[in-house]
Gaussian input, Z-matrix of N, CA and C with variables (Angstrom, degrees):
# hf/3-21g

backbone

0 1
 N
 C     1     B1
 C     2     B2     1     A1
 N     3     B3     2     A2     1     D1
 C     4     B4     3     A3     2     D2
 C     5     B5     4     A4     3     D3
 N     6     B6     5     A5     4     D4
 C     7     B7     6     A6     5     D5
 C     8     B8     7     A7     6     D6
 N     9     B9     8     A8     7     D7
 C    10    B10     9     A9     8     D8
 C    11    B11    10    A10     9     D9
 N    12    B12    11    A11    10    D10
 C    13    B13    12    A12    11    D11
 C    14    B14    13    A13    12    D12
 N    15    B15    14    A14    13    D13
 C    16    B16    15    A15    14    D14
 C    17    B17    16    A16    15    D15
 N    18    B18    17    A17    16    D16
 C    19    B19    18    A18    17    D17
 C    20    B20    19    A19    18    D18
 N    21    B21    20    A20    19    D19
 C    22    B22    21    A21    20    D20
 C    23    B23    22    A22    21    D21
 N    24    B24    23    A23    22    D22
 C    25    B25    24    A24    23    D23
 C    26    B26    25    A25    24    D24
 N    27    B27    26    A26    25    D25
 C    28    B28    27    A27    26    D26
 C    29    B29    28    A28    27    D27
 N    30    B30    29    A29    28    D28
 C    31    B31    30    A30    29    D29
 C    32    B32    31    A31    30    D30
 N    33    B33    32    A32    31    D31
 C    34    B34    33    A33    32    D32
 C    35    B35    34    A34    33    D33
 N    36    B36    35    A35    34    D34
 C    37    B37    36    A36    35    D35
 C    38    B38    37    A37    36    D36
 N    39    B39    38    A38    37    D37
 C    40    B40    39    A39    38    D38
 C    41    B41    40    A40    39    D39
 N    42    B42    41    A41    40    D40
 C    43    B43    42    A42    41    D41
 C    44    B44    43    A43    42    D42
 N    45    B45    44    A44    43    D43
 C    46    B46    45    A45    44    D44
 C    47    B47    46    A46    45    D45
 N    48    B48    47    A47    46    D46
 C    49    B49    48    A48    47    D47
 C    50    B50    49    A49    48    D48
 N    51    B51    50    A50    49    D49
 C    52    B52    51    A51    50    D50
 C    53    B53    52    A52    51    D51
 N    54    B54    53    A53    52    D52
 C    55    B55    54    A54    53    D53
 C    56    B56    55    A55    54    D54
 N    57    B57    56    A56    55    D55
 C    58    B58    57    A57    56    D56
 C    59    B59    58    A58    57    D57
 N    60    B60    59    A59    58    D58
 C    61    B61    60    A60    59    D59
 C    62    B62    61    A61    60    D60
 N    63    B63    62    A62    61    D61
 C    64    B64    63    A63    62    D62
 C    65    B65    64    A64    63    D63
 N    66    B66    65    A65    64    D64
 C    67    B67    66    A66    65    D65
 C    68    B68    67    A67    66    D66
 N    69    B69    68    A68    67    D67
 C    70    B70    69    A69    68    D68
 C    71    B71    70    A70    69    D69
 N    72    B72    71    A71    70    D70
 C    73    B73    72    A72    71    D71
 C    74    B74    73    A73    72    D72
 N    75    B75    74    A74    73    D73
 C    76    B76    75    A75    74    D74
 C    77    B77    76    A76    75    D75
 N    78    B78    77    A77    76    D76
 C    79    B79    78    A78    77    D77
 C    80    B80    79    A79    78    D78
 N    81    B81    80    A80    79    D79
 C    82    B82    81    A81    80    D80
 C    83    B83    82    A82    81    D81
 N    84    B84    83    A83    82    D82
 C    85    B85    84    A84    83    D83
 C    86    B86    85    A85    84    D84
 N    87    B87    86    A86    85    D85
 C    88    B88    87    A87    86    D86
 C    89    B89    88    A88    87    D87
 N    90    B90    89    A89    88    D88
 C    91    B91    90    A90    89    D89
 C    92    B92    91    A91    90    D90
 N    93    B93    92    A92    91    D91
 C    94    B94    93    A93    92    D92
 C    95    B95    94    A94    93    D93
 N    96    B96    95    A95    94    D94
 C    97    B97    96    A96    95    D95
 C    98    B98    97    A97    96    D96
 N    99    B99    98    A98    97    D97
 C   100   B100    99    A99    98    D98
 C   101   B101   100   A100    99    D99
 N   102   B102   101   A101   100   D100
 C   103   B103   102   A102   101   D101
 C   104   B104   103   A103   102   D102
 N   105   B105   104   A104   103   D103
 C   106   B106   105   A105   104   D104
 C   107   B107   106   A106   105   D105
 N   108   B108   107   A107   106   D106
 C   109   B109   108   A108   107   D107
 C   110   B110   109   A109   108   D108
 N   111   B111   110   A110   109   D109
 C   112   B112   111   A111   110   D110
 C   113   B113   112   A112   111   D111
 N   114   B114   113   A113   112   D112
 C   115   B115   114   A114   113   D113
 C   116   B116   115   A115   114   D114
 N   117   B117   116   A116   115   D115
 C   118   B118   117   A117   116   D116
 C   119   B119   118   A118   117   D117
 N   120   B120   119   A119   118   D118
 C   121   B121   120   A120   119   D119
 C   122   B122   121   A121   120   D120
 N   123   B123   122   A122   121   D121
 C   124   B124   123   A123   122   D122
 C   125   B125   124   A124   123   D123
 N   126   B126   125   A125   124   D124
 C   127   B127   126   A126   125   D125
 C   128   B128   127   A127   126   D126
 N   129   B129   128   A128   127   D127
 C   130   B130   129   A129   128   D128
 C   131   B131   130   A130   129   D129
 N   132   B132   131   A131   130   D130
 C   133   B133   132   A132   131   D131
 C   134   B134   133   A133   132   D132
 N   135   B135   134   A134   133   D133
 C   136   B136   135   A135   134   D134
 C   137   B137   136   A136   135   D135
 N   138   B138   137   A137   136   D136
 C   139   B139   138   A138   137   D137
 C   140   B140   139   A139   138   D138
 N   141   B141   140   A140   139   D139
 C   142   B142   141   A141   140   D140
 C   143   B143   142   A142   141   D141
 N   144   B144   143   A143   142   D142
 C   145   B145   144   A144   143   D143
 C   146   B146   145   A145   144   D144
 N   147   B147   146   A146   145   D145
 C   148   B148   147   A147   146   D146
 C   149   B149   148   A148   147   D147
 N   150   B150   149   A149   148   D148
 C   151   B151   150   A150   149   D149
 C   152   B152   151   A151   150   D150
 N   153   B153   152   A152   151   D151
 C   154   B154   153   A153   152   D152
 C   155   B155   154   A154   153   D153
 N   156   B156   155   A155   154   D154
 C   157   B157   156   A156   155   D155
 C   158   B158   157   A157   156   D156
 N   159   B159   158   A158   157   D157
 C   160   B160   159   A159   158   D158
 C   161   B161   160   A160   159   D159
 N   162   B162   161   A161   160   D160
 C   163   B163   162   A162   161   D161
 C   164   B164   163   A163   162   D162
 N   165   B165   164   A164   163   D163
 C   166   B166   165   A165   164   D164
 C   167   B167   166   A166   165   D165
 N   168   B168   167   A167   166   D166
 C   169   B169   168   A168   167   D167
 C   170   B170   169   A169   168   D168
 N   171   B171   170   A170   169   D169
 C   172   B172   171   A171   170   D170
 C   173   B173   172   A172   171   D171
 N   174   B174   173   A173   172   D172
 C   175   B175   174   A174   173   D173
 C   176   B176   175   A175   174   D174
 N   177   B177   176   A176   175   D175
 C   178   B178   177   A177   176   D176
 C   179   B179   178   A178   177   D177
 N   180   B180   179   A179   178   D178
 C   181   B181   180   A180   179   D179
 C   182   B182   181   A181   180   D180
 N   183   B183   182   A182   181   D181
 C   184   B184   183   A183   182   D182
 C   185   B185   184   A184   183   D183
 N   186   B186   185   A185   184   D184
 C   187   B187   186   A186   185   D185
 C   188   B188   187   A187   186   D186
 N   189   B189   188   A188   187   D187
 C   190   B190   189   A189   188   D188
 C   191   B191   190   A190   189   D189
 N   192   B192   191   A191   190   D190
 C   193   B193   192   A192   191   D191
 C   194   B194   193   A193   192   D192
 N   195   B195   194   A194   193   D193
 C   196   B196   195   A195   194   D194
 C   197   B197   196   A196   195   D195
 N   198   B198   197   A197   196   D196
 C   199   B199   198   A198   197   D197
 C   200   B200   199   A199   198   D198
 N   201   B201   200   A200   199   D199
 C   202   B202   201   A201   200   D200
 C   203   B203   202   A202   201   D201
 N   204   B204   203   A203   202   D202
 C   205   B205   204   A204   203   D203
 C   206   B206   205   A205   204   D204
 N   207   B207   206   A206   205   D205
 C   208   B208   207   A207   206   D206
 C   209   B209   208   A208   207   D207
 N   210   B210   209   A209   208   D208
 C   211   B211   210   A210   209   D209
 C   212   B212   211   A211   210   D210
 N   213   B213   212   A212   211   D211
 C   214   B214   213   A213   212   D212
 C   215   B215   214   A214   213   D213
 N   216   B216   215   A215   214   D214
 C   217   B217   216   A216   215   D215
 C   218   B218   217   A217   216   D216
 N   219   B219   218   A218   217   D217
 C   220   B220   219   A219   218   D218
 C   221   B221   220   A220   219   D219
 N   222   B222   221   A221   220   D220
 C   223   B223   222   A222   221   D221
 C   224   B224   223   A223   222   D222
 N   225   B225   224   A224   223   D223
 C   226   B226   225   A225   224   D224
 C   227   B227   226   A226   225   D225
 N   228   B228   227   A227   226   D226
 C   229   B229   228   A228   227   D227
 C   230   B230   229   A229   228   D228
 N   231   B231   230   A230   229   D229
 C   232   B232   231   A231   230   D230
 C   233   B233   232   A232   231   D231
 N   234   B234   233   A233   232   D232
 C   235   B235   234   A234   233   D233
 C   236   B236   235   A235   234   D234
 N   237   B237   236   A236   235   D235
 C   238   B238   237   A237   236   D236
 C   239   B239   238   A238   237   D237
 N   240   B240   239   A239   238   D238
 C   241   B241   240   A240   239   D239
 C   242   B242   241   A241   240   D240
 N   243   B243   242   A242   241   D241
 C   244   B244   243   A243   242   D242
 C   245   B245   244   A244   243   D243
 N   246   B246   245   A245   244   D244
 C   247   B247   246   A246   245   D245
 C   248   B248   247   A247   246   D246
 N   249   B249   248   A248   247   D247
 C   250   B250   249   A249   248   D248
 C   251   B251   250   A250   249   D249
 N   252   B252   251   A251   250   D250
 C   253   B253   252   A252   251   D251
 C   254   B254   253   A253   252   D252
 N   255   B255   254   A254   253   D253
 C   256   B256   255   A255   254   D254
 C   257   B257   256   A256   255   D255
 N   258   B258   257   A257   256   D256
 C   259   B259   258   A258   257   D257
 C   260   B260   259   A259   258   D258
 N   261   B261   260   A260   259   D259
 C   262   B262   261   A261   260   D260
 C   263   B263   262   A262   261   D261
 N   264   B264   263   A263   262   D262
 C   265   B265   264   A264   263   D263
 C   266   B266   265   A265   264   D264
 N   267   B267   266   A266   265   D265
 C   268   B268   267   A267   266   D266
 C   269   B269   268   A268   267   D267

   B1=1.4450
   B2=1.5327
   B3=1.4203
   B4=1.3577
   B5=1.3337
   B6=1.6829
   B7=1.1774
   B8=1.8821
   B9=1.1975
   B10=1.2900
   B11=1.7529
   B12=1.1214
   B13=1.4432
   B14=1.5298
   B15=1.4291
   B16=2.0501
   B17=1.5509
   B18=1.4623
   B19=1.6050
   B20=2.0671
   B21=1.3004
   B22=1.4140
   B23=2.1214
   B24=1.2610
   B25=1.8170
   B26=1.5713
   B27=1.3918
   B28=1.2923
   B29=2.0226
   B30=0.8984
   B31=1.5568
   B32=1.4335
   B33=1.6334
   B34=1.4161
   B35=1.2329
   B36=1.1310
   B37=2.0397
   B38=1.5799
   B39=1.3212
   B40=1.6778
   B41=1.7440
   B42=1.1956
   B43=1.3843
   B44=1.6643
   B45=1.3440
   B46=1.3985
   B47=1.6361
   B48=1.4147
   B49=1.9210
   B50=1.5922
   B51=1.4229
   B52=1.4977
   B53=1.5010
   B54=1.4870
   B55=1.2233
   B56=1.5470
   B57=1.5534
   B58=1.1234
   B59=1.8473
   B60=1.1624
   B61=2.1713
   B62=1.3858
   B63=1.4591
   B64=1.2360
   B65=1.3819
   B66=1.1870
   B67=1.8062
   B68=1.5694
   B69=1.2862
   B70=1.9425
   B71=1.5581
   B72=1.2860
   B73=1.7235
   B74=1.1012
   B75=1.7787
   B76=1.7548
   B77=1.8016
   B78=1.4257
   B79=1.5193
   B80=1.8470
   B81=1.7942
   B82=1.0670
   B83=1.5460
   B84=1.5432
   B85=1.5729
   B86=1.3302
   B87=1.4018
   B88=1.8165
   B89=1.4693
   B90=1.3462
   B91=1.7616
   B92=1.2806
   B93=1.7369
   B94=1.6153
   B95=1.9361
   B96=1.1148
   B97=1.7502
   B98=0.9247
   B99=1.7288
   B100=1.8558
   B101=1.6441
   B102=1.8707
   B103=0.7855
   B104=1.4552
   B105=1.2283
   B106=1.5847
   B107=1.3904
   B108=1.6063
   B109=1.2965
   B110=1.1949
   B111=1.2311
   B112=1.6179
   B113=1.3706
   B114=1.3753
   B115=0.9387
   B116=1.4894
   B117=1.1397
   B118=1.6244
   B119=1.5432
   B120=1.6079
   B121=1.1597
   B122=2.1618
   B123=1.5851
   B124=1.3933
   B125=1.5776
   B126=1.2382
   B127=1.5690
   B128=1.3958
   B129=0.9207
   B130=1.8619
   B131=1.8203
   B132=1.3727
   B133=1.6005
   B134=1.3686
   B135=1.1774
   B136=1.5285
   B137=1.5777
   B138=1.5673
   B139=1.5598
   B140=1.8918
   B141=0.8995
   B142=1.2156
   B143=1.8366
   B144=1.6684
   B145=1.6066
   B146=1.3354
   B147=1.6773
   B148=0.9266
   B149=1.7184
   B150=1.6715
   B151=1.8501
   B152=1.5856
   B153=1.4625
   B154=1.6515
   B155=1.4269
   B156=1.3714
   B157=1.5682
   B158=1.3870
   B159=1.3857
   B160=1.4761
   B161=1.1685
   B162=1.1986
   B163=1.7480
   B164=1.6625
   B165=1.1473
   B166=1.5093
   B167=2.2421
   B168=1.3470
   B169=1.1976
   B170=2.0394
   B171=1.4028
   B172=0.8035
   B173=1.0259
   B174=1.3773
   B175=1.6521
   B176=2.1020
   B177=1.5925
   B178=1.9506
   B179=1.3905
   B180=1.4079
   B181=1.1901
   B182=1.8421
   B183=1.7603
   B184=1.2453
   B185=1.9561
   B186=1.2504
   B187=1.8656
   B188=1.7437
   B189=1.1853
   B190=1.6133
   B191=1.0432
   B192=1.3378
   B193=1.6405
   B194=1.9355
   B195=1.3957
   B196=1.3074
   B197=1.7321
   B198=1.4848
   B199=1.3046
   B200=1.6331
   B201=1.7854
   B202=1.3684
   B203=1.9648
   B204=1.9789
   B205=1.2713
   B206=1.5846
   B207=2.0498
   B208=1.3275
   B209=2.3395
   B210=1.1783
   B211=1.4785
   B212=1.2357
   B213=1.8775
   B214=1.5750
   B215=2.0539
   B216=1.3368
   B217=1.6161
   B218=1.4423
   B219=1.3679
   B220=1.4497
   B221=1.6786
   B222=1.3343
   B223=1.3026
   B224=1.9611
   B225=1.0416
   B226=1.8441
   B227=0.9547
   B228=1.8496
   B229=2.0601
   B230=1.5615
   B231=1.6957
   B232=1.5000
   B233=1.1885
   B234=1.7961
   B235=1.5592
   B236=1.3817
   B237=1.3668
   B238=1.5055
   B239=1.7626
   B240=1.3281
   B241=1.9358
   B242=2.1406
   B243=1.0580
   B244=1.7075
   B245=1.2432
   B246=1.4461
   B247=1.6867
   B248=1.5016
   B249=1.6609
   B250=1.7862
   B251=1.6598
   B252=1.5962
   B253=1.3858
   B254=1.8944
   B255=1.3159
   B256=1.8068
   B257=1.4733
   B258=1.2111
   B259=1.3293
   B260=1.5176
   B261=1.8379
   B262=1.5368
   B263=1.2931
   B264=0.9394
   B265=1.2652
   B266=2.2747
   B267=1.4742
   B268=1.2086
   B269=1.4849
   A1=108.35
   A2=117.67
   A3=117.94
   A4=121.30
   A5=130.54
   A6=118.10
   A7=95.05
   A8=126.88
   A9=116.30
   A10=105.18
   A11=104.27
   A12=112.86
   A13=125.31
   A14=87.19
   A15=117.47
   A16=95.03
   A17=106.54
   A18=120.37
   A19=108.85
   A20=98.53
   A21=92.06
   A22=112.20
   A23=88.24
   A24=120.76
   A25=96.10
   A26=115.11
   A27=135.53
   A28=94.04
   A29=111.31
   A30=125.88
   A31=113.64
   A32=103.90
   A33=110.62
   A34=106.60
   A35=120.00
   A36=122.28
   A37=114.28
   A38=110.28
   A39=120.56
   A40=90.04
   A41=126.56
   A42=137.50
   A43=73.73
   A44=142.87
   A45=150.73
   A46=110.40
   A47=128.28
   A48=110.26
   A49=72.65
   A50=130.15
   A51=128.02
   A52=114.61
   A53=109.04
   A54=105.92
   A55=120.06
   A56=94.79
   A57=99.03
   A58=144.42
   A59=80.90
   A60=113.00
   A61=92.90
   A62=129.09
   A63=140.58
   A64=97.43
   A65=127.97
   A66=138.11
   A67=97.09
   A68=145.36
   A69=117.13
   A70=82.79
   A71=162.11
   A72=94.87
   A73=109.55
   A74=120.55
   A75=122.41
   A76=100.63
   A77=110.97
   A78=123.80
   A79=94.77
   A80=109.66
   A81=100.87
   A82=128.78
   A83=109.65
   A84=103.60
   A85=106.70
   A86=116.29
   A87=100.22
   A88=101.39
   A89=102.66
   A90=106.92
   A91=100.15
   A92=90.23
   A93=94.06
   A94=109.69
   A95=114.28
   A96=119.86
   A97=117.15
   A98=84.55
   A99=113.93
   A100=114.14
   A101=122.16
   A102=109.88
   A103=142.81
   A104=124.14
   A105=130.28
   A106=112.89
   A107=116.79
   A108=132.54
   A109=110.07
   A110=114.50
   A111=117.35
   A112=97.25
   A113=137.36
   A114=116.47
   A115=142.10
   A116=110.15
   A117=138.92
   A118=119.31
   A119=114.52
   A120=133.57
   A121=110.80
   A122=87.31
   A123=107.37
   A124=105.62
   A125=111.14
   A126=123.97
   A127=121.90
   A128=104.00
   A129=118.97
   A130=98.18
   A131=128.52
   A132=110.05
   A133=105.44
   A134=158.01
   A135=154.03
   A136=111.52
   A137=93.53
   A138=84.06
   A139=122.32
   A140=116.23
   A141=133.44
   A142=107.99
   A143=96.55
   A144=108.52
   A145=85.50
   A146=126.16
   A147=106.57
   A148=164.00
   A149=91.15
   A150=102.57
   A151=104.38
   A152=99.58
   A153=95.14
   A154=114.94
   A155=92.20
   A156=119.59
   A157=129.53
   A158=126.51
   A159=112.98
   A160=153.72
   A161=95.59
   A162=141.08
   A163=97.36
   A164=124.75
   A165=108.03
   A166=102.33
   A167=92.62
   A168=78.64
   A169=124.57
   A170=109.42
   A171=138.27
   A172=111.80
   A173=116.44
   A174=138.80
   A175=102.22
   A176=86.81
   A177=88.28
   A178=91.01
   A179=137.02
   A180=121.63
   A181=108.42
   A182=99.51
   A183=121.67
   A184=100.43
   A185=88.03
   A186=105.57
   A187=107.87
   A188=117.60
   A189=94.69
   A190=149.25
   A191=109.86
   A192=128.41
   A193=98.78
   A194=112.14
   A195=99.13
   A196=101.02
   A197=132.64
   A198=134.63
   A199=87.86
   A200=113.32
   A201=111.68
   A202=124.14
   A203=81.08
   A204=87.18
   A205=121.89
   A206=103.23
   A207=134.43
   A208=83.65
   A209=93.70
   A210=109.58
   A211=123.62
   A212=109.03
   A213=121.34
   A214=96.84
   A215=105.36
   A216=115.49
   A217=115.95
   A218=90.93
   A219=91.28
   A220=104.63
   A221=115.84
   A222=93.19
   A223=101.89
   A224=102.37
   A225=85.37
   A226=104.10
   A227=134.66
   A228=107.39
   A229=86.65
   A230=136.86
   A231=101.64
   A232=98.31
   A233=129.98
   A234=129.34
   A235=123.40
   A236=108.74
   A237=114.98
   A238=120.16
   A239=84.93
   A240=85.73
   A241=79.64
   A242=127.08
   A243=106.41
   A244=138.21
   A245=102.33
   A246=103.52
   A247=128.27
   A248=98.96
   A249=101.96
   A250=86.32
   A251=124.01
   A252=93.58
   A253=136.93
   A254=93.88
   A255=99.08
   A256=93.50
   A257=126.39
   A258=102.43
   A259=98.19
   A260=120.95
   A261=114.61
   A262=119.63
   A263=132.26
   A264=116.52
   A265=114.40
   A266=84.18
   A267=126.72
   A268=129.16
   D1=140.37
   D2=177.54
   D3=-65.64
   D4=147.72
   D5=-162.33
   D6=-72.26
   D7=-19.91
   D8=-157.89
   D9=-76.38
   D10=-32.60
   D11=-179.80
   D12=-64.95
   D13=-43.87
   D14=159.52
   D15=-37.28
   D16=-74.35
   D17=-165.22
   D18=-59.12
   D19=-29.04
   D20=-173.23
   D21=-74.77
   D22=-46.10
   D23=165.81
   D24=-30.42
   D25=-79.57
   D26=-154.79
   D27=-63.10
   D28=-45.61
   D29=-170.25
   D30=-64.71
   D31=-41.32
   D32=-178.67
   D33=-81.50
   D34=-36.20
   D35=178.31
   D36=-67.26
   D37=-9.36
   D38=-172.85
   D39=-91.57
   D40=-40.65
   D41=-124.17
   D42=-110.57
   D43=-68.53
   D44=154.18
   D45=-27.70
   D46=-39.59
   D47=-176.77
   D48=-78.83
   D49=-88.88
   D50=-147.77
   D51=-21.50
   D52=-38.89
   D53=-179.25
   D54=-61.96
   D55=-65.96
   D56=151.67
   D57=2.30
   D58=-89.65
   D59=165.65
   D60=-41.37
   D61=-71.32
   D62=-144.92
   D63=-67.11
   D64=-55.75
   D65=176.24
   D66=-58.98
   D67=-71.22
   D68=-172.31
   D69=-70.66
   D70=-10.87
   D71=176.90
   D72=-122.16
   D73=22.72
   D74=162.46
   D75=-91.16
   D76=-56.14
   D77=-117.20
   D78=-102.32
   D79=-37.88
   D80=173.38
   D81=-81.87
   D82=131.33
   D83=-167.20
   D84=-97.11
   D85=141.61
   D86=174.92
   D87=-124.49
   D88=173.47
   D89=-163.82
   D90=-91.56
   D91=157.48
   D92=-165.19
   D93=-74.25
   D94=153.30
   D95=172.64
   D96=-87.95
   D97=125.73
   D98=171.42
   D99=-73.74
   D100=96.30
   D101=151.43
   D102=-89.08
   D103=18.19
   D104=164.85
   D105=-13.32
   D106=-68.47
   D107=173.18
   D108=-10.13
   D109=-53.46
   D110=-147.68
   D111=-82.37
   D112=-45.36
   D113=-157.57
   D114=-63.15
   D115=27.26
   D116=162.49
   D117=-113.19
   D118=2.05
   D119=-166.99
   D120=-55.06
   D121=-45.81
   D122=-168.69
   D123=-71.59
   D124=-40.58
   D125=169.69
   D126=-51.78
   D127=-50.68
   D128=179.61
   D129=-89.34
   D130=-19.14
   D131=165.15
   D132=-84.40
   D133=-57.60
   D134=131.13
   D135=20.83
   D136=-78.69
   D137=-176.95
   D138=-63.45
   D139=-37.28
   D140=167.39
   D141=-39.19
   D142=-56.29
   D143=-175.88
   D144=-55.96
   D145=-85.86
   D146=-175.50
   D147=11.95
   D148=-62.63
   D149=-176.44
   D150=-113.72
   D151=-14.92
   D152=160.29
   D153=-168.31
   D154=89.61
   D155=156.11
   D156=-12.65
   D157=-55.36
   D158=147.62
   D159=-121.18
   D160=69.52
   D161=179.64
   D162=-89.01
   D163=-30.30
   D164=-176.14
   D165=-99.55
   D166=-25.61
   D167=172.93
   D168=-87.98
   D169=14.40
   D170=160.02
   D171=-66.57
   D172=-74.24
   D173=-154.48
   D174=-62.17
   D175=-34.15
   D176=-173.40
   D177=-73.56
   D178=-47.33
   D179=-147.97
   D180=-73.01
   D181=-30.06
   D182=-167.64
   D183=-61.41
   D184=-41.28
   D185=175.60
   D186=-71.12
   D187=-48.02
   D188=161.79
   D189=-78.48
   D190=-25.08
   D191=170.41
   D192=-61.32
   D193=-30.90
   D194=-171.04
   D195=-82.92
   D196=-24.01
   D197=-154.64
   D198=-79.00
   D199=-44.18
   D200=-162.47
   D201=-86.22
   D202=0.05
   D203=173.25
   D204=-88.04
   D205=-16.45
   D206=-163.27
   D207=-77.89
   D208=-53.67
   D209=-171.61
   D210=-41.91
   D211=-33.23
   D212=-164.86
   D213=-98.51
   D214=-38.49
   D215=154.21
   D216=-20.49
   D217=-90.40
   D218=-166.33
   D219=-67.63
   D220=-8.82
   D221=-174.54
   D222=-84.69
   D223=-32.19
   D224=173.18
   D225=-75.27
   D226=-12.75
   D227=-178.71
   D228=-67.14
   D229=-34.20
   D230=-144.87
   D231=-109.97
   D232=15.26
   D233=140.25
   D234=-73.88
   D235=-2.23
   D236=168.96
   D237=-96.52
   D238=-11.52
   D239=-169.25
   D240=-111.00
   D241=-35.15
   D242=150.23
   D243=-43.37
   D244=-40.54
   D245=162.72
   D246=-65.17
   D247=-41.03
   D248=-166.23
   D249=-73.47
   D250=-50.44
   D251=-178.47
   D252=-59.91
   D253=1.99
   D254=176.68
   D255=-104.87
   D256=21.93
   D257=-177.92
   D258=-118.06
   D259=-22.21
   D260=145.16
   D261=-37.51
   D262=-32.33
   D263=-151.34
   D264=-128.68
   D265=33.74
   D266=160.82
   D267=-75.25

């Protein structure tokens, strides 16, 4: 394959994620959140604190381990879409 075509390939697939990217985080709108729910939120963490004490320090750790598990995710989907694009241009 000619290198120019390589270069055009590789250019147009860069030019296609940006687009991409750019459309979910301008173009898609999402509806606004119903927090009603919560407002018993503080009541039911209390009692909880209450009868077992570390249940909330549970719950934070349970909330970061999940953010940093969300973190290592996306970070291999977008070392995987780094690779397939170096692999155009092979």
């Amino acid at each position: 394959m000619a290198d120019w075509l390589k270069i055009a390939i590789k250019t147009g697939l860069i030019i296609v994620i940006m687009v991409a990217l750019w459309l979910c985080f301008t173009q898609i709108q999402l509806p606004p959140a119903d927090f009603s729910i919560l407002s018993s939120t503080g009541t039911i963490l209390a009692v909880i604190n209450f009868y077992c004490p570390v249940f909330l320090v549970v719950l934070a750790m349970a909330f970061g381990l999940f953010g940093i598990e969300l973190a290592l995710l996306s970070f291999r989907l977008v070392m995987m879409a780094v690779r397939w694009l170096m692999k155009v241009n092979e």
